[in-house]
C-alpha positions in Angstrom: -206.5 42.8 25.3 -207.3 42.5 21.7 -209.6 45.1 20.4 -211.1 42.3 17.9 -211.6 38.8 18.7 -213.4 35.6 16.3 -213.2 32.4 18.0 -213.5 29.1 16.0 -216.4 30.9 14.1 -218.3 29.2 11.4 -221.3 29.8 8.8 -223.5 27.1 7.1 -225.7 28.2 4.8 -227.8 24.8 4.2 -225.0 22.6 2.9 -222.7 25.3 2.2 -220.5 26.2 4.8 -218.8 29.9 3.7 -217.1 30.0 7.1 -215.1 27.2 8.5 -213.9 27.0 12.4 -211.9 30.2 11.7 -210.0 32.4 14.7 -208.2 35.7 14.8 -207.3 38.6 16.9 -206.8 42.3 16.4 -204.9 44.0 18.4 -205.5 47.8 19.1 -204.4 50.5 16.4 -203.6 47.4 13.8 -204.2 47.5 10.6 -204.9 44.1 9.2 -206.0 43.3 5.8 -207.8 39.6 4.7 -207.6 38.3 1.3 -208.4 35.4 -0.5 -209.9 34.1 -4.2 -213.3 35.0 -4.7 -215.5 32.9 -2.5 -213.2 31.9 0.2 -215.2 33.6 2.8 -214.0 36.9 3.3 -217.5 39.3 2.9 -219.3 36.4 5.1 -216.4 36.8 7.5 -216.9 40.7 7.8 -220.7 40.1 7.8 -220.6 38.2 10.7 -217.8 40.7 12.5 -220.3 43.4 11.7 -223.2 42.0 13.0 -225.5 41.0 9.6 -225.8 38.0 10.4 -225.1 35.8 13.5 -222.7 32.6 13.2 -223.4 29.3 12.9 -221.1 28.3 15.6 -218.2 30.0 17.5 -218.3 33.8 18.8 -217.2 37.4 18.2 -216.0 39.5 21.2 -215.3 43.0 20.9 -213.8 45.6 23.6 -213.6 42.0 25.7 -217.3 41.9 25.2 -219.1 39.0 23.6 -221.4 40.4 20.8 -222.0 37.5 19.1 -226.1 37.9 19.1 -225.7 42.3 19.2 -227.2 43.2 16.1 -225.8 45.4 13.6 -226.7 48.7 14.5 -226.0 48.2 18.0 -222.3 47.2 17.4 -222.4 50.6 15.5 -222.7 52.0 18.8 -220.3 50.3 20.7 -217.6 51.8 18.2 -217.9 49.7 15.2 -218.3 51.3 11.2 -218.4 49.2 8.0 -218.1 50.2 4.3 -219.5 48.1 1.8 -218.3 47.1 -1.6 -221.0 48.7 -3.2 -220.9 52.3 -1.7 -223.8 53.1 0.5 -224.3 56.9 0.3 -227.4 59.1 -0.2 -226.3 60.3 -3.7 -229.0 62.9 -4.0 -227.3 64.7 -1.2 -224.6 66.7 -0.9 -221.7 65.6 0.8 -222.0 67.7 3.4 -225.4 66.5 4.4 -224.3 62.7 4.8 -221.9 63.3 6.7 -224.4 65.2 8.6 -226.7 62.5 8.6 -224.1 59.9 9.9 -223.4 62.2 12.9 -226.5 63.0 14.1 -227.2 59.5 14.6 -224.0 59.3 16.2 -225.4 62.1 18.1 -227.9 60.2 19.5 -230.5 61.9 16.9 -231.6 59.6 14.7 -235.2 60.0 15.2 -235.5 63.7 16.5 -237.5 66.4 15.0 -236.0 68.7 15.9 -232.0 69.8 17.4 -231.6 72.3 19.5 -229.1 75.3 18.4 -226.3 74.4 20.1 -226.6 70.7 19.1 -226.7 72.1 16.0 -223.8 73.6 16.1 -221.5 70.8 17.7 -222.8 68.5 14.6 -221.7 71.0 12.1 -218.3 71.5 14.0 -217.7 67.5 13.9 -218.9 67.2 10.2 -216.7 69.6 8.8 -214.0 68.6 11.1 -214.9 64.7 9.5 -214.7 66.5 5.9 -211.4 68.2 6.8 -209.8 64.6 7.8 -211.1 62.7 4.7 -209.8 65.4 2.0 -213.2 66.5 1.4 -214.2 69.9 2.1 -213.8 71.5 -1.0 -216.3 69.2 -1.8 -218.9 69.6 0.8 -221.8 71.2 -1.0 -221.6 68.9 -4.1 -224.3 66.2 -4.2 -222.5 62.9 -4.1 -223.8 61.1 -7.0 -222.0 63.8 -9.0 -218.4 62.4 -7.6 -216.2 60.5 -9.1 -216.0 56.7 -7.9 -213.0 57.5 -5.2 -214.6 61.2 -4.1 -217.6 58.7 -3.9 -215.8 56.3 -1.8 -213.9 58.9 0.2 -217.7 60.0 1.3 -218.6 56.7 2.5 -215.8 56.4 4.7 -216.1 59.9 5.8 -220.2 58.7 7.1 -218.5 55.9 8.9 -215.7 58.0 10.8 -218.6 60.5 11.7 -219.8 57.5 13.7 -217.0 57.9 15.6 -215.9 54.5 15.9 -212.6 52.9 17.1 -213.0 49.7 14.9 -213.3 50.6 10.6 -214.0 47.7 8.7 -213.5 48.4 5.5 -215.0 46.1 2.6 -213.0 46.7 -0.8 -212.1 50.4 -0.7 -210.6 50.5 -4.0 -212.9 48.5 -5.8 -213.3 49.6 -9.2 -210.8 52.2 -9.1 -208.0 53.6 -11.5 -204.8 54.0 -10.6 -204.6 57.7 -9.3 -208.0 57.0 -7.0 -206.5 53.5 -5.9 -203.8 56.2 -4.5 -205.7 58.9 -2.9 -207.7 56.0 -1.0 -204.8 54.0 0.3 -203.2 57.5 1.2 -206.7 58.0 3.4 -206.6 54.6 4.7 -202.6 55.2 5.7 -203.0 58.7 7.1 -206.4 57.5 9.0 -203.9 55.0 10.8 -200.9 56.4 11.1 -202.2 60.0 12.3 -205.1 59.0 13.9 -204.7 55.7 15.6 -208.2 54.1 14.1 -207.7 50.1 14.4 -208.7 49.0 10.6 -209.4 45.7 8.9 -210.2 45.4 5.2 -210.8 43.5 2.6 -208.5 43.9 -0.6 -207.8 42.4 -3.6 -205.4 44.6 -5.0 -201.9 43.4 -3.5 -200.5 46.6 -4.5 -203.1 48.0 -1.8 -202.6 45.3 1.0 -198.8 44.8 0.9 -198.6 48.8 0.9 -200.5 49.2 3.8 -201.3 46.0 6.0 -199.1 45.3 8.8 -200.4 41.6 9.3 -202.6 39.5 6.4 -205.2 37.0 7.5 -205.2 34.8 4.2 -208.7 32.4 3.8 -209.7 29.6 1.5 -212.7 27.6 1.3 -213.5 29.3 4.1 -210.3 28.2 6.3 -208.0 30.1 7.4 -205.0 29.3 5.3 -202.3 31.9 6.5 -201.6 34.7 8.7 -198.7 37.1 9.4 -196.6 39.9 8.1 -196.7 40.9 4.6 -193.0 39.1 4.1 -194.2 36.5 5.4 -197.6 36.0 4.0 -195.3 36.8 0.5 -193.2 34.4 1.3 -196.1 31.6 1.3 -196.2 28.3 -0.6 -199.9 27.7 0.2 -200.9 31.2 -0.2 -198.8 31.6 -3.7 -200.6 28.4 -4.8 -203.5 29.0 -3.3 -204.1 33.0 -4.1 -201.3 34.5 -5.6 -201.3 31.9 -8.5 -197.2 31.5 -8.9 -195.3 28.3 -7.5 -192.8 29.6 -4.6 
């Protein structure tokens, strides 16, 4: 059973329709990456996986469970985290402490006054076992808006894995990045996989990034699906080298 699945989903919004009659399926531990020119539908796409806004027409089932109407922050629950492409972090606050934040509301203590000592204690275990896995313990009691871009980045993902999800959706990781933080990222993103088993989609425009890491590509334009499959083959593409990749096959 696929962990993931969007069937014939579309959005309208008025006359624009940003999503047409699209369907795809992610298996379990996969990591799949969709790509396309600016304003073929991907961040619409991932909206709608991740519950921001509801489709148009189609559905999104999840675990084998339809979720096409759960909002947002209930699909966070059911084992669901999304980055953003701007980063969403609490940058007056040390690192340490959103990562804290994220797991106490995975903790079921969102709106507690108060957490008891040994609840305490499990929260700090997790976080600095979350800080540990995403290269950033050195880095714990720095605030965040002191971090570079990828440290910055690295924190954001670090909040989402503290929600302790099974699907990441990940919307432009490297996204303004140099070379050397492009690196550290995808290195996250690959060990996150590879040693940890998370099932991961995201959104990437650097092909360096996608080809490196994906092992199947979901290509859309105009808000169609135009192509999916392995990197070789998805390289390999007349319509997606016309479409996306801009050179003639």
């Amino acid at each position: 059973m696929s962990v993931l699945e969007v069937r014939n989903v579309s959005k309208s919004f008025g006359n624009l329709a940003a999503v047409r009659d699209i369907s795809l399926a992610v298996e379990a531990k996969e990591l799949r990456a969709i790509i396309g020119p600016n304003g073929a539908g991907k961040t619409t796409l991932f909206n709608l996986i991740g519950g921001s806004f509801a489709p148009s027409a189609g559905s999104i089932w999840f675990d084998g469970r339809d979720i096409t109407h759960v909002p947002a922050h209930k699909r966070t629950t059911l084992g669901m985290a999304r980055t953003f492409q701007i980063t969403e972090i609490f940058p007056e606050l040390s690192v340490f402490e959103n990562v804290r934040i994220a797991t106490e509301v995975a903790a079921g203590f969102r709106l507690h006054p108060w957490i008891g000592r040994a609840a305490m204690a499990d929260i700090r275990h997790r976080v600095e076992a979350t800080l540990d896995l995403t290269g950033l313990s050195a880095k714990a009691h720095r605030l965040v808006g002191e971090l570079a871009h990828g440290d910055q980045r690295a924190a954001e993902i670090a909040m989402a894995l503290a929600l302790r999800p099974h699907l990441l959706l990940l919307d432009e990781p490297t996204a303004g990045m140099g070379d050397q933080e492009t690196y550290e990222i995808t290195q996250l993103i690959r060990r996150l996989h590879a040693e940890h088993d998370y099932t991961i989609i995201l959104i990437e425009h650097d092909m360096r990034v996608v080809f490196h890491l994906a092992q199947r590509i979901t290509v859309l334009d105009q808000g169609r699906l135009l192509a999916e499959g392995k990197p070789q083959e998805i390289a390999g593409n007349e319509a997606v080298q016309a479409a996306y990749l801009g050179k003639a096959a």
